[in-house]
N, C-alpha and C positions, 0 to 999 in steps of 0.2 A: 861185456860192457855193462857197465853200473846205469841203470836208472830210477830216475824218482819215480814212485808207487804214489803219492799221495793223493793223487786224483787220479787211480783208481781203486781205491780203497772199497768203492761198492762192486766192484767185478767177485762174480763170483768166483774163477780161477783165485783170484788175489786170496782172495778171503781162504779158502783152501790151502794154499800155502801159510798162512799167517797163524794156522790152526793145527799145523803140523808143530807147532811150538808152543803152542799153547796147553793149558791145563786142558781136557776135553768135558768142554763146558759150553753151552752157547752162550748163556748171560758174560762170562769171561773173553771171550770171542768178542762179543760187541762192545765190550769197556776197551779192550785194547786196543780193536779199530776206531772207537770214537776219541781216546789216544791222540794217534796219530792225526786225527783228524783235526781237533782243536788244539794241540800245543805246539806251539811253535819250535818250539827246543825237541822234539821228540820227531827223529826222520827215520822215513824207512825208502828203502832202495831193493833192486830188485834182481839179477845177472841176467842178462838178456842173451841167450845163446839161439841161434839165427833165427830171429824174431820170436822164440818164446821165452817165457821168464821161466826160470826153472829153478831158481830159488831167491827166498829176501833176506835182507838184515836188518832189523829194526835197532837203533842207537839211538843217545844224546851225547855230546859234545859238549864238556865242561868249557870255562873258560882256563883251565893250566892244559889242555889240549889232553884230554884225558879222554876217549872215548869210552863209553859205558853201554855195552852189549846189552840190548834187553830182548832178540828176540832172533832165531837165526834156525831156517829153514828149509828143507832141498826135498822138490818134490820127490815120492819115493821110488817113482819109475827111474831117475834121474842120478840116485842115490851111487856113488861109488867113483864119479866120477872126476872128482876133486874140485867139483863147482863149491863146495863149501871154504875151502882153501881160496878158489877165486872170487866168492865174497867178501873177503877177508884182505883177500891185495886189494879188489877195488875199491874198499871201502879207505883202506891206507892210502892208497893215490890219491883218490878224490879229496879227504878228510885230513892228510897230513900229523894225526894225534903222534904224541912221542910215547902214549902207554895206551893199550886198550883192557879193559875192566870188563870181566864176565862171571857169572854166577850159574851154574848148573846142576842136574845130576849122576847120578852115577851112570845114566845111558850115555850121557853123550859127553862126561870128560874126556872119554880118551879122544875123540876129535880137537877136542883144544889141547890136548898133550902133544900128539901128532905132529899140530902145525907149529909148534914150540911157545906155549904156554908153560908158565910155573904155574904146576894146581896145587892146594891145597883144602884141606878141609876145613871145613865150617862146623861139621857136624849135623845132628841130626835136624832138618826140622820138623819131624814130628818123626814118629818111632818108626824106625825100619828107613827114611829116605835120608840119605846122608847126600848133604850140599857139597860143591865145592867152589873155591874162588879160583879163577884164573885169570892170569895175571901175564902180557906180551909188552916187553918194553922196545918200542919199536928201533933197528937198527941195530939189535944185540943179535936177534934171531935170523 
């Protein structure tokens, strides 16, 4: 089950999760959570498997019902277990978008290939790290 993280964004468990996705940077760390903090268009959610979180999704929602992945994380004790799949349907239920929008790298596209994303490359952004887009138009997959 999906829930809101927003007020607890100061949990440390949270923040730990939230930094599994992040560049590993503290100053980057705390602009992402202050993020979510202050923008109203920027939600993050959380899998709640019986009673802990075990992993989040941070998005915004366009208004053409476009979700726009910006941040997606599975503690790594946790890892293997297809909770990243199940943040992915609950955010689909809950959110309803007809496409979801993500941007990542070479670690972790083949998780969005997996769950039936079109990836595609972007190329490098800076030497040696090559992006890619991916791209679920929901109802095809």
């Amino acid at each position: 089950m999906l829930v809101n993280l927003k007020e607890k964004l100061g949990d440390a468990y949270i923040r730990e999760l939230i930094s599994y996705s992040v560049f590993p940077d503290p100053d980057q760390l705390d602009q992402v959570i202050n993020q979510y903090m202050i923008d109203d268009r920027s939600h993050i959610a959380g899998l709640e498997i019986e009673g802990k979180v075990v992993g989040i999704i941070g998005y915004q929602l366009s208004g053409t019902r476009t979700l726009h992945v910006q941040h997606i994380a599975v503690h790594p004790e946790e890892r293997g277990q297809e909770y990243g799949r199940g943040l992915m349907i609950g955010v689909i239920d809950t959110q309803q978008p007809q496409m979801i929008l993500a941007e990542t790298d070479e670690d972790t596209v083949d998780f969005y290939r997996n769950i039936g994303f079109t990836v595609e490359s972007v190329g490098e952004e800076y030497p040696g790290h090559e992006r890619f887009r991916c791209t679920y138009e929901v109802g095809e997959g």
